[in-house]
C-alpha positions in Angstrom: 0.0 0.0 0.0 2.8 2.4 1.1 4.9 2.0 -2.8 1.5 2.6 -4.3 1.3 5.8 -2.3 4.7 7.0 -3.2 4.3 6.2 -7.1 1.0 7.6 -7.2 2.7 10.9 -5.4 5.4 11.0 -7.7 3.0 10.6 -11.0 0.7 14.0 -9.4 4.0 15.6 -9.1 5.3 14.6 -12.7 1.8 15.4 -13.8 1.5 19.0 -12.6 4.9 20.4 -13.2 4.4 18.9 -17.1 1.1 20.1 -16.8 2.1 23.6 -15.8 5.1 23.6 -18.5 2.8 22.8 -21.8 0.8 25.8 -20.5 3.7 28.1 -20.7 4.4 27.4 -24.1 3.5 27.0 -27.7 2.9 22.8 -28.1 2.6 23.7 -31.8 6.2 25.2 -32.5 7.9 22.2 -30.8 7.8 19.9 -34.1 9.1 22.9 -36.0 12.1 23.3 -33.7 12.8 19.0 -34.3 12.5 19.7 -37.7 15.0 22.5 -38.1 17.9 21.1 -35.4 20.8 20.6 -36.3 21.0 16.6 -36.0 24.6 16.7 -36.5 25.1 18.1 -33.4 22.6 15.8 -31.7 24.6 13.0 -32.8 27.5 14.3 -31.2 25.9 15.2 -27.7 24.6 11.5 -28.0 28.2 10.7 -28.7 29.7 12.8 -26.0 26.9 10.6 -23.6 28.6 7.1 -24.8 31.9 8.4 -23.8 30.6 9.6 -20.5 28.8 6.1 -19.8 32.4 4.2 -20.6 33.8 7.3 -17.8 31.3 6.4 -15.2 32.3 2.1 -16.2 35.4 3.3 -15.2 34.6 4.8 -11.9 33.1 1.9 -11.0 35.9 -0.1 -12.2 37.9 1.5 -9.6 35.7 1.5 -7.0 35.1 -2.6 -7.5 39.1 -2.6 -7.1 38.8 -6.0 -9.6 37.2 -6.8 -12.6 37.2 -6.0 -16.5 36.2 -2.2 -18.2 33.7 -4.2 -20.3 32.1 -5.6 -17.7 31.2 -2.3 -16.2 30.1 -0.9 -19.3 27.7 -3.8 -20.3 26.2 -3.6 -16.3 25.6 0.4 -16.8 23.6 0.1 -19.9 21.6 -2.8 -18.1 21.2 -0.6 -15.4 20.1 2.5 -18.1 17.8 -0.3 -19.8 15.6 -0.9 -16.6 15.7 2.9 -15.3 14.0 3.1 -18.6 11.1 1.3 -16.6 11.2 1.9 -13.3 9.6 4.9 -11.4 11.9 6.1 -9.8 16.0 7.2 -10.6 17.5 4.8 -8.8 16.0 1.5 -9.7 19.2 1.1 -12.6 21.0 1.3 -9.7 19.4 -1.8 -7.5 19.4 -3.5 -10.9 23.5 -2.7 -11.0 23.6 -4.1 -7.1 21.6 -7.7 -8.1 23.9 -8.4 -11.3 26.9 -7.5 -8.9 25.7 -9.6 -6.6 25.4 -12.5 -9.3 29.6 -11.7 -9.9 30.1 -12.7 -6.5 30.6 -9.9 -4.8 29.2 -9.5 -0.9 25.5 -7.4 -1.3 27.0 -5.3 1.4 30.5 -4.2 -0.7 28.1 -3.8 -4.0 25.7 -1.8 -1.9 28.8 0.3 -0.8 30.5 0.0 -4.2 27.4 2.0 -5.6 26.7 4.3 -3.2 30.2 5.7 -4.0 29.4 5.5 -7.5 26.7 8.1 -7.0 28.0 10.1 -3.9 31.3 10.7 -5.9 28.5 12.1 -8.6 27.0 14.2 -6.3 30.4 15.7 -5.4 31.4 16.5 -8.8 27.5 18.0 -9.2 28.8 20.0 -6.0 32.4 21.0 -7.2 31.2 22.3 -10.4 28.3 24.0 -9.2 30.5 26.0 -7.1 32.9 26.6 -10.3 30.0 28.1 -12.1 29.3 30.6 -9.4 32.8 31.8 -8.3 32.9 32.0 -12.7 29.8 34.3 -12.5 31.2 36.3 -9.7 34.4 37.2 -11.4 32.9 37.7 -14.9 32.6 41.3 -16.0 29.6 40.8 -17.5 27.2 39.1 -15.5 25.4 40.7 -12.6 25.0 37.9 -9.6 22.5 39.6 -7.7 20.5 40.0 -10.7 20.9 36.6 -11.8 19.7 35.4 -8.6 16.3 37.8 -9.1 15.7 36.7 -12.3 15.0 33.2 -11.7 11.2 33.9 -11.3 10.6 31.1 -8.9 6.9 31.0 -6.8 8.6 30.8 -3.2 5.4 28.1 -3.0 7.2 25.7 -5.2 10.7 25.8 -3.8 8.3 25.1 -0.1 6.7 21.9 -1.9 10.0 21.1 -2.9 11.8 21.3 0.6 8.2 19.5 2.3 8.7 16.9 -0.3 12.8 16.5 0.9 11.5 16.5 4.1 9.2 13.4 3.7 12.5 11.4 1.9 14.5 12.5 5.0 12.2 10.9 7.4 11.5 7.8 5.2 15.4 7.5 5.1 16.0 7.3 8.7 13.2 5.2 8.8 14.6 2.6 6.6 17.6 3.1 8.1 16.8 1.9 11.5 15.0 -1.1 9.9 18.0 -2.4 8.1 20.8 -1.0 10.6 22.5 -4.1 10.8 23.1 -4.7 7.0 23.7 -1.2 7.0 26.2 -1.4 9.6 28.2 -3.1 7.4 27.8 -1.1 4.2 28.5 1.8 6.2 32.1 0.2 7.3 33.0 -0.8 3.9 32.1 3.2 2.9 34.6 4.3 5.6 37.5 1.7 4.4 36.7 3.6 0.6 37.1 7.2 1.9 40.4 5.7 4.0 41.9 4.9 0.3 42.7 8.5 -0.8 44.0 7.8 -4.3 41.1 5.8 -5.3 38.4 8.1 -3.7 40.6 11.7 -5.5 40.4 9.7 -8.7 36.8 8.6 -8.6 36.2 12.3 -7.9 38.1 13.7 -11.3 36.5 10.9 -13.3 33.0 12.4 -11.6 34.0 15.5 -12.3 34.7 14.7 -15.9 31.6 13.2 -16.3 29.1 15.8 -15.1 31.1 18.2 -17.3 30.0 16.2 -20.7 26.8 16.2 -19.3 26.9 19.8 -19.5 28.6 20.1 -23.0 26.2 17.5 -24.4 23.2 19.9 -23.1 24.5 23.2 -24.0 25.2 21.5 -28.0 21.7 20.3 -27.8 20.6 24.4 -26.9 22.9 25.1 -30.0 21.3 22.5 -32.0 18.3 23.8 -31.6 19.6 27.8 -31.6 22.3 28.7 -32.8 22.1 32.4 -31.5 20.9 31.4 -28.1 21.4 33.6 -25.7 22.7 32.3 -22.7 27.1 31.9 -21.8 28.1 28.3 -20.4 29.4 30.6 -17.8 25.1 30.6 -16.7 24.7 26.7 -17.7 27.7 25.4 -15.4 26.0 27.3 -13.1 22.3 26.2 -13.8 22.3 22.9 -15.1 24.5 21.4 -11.6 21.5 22.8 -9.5 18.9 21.0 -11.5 20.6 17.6 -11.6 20.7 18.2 -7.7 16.8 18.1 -7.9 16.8 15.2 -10.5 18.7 13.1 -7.6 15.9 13.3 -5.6 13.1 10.7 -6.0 10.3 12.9 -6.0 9.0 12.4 -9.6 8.8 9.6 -12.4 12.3 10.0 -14.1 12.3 13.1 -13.5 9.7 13.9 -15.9 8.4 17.2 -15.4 10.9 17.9 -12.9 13.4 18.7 -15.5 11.2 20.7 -17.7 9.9 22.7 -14.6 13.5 23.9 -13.4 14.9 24.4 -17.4 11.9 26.9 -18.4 12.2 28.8 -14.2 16.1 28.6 -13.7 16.9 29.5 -17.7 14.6 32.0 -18.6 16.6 33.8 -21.4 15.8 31.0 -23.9 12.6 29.9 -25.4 10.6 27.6 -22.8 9.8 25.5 -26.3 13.2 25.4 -27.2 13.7 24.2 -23.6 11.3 21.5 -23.5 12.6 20.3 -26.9 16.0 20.0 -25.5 14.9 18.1 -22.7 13.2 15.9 -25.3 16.0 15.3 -26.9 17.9 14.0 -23.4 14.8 11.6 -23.2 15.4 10.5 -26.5 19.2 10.2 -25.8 18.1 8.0 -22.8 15.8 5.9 -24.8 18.8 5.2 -27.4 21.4 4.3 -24.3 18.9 2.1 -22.7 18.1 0.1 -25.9 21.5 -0.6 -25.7 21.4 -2.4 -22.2 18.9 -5.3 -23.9 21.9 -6.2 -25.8 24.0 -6.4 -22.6 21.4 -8.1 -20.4 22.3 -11.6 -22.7 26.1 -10.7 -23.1 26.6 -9.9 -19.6 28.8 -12.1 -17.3 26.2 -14.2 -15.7 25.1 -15.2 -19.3 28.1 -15.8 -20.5 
């Protein structure tokens, strides 16, 4: 009864943000702006995103400590293929933990082994976010304080938005006192990763690396679609590392409507169609990548 609850809350929320979105702009113009992109530049952001999935392989390469590259990269495009399907972001992610466990490997160090996969993310999300704004602080011509005012953000929604965090928060701790002695242990293998410096420092620059494509494959996708947009990548390294902070959370389908919501509030000097377009192209991006992982689900190791 509870997960019905919670999928049923995240579908309203996907729901209304869409909802809200379509109403802002022009439905109509969004097969025009498909038709005149520039696909050669969508098929090197979708290029850029195959490099950055064979990155984040290698992350977890490193955090395993064992195993082969192509290993890693088949198990991340199984774990793209059934995020495909799943409600919610991380269920790629329990996906990646069951075919770990399968390799042999304790359920407590692949539990671990994947948290640090996406902490070390969240860090680089962090670390670059904080690039963009000590960027914008220095640059001549871009006024912080007005940046900050322009963002045109109902106080209402960023208080749904913190009620909802809330909510996770207290579900969290909940689970966590259910499951504190499994826990226990993935919380000691955690500590033994951050006592390994070299491995953790390189796990962050490969992080790092990787949320920076991210940002290059969406800032060719704006250009793509306009290629007079007006908007530096000065603003985007800014923007785009405080959206991904909200996509992390699960408060929405795959972050359907989420994303859509924060691109046309946070970026408001380009076209909200244009936006939603570019976000459509992601999806479809997504779609591609996660095609990829039924290939991999029969050439995996276990299969093998």
């Amino acid at each position: 009864m509870k997960k019905y609850l919670i999928l049923s809350i995240k579908i309203i929320i996907s729901f209304a943000l869409f909802y809200w979105v379509v109403n802002q702009i022009d439905v109509s113009a969004i097969p025009a702006y498909m038709l005149s992109a520039n696909y050669y530049l969508i098929g090197f952001a979708f290029i850029l995103v195959l490099f950055g999935i064979v990155l984040s392989s290698y992350k977890l390469k490193i955090l395993m400590e064992k195993g082969k590259l192509s290993d890693y990269i088949k198990l991340n495009f199984i774990g793209m293929f059934f995020n495909l399907f799943m409600p919610g972001t991380t269920g790629g992610d329990i996906v990646r933990i069951a075919y770990l466990k399968k390799w042999n490997v304790n359920l407590h160090a692949a539990t671990s082994r994947i948290f640090m996969d996406r902490f070390t993310g969240l860090i680089a999300i962090l670390l670059l976010l904080i690039t963009g704004l000590v960027a914008i602080i220095v640059h001549p011509n871009i006024n912080l304080t007005r940046l900050f005012l322009n963002l045109e953000v109902k106080m209402v929604s960023w208080q749904v938005f913190t009620s909802i965090l809330i909510v996770i928060l207290i579900a969290t701790f909940g689970f966590m006192l259910a499951f504190r002695h499994f826990l226990s242990k993935v919380l000691n293998d955690i500590v033994y990763i951050f006592s390994q410096k070299k491995l953790l420092t390189k796990t962050i620059i490969i992080a790092i690396f990787f949320q920076f494509l991210l940002l290059i494959m969406f800032f060719i996708i704006l250009l793509a679609l306009d290629s007079e947009i007006n908007v530096s990548f000065t603003y985007i390294l800014t923007i785009v590392p405080i959206i991904n902070l909200f996509l992390m959370l699960p408060i929405s389908i795959q972050g359907i409507g989420v994303r859509e919501f924060l691109y046309v509030q946070l970026i408001p000097q380009i076209d909200p169609g244009i936006l939603v377009t570019a976000s459509f192209f992601i999806y479809i991006i997504r779609l591609l990548c996660g095609m990829l992982g039924i290939y991999f689900i029969n050439h995996s190791p276990v299969n093998e």
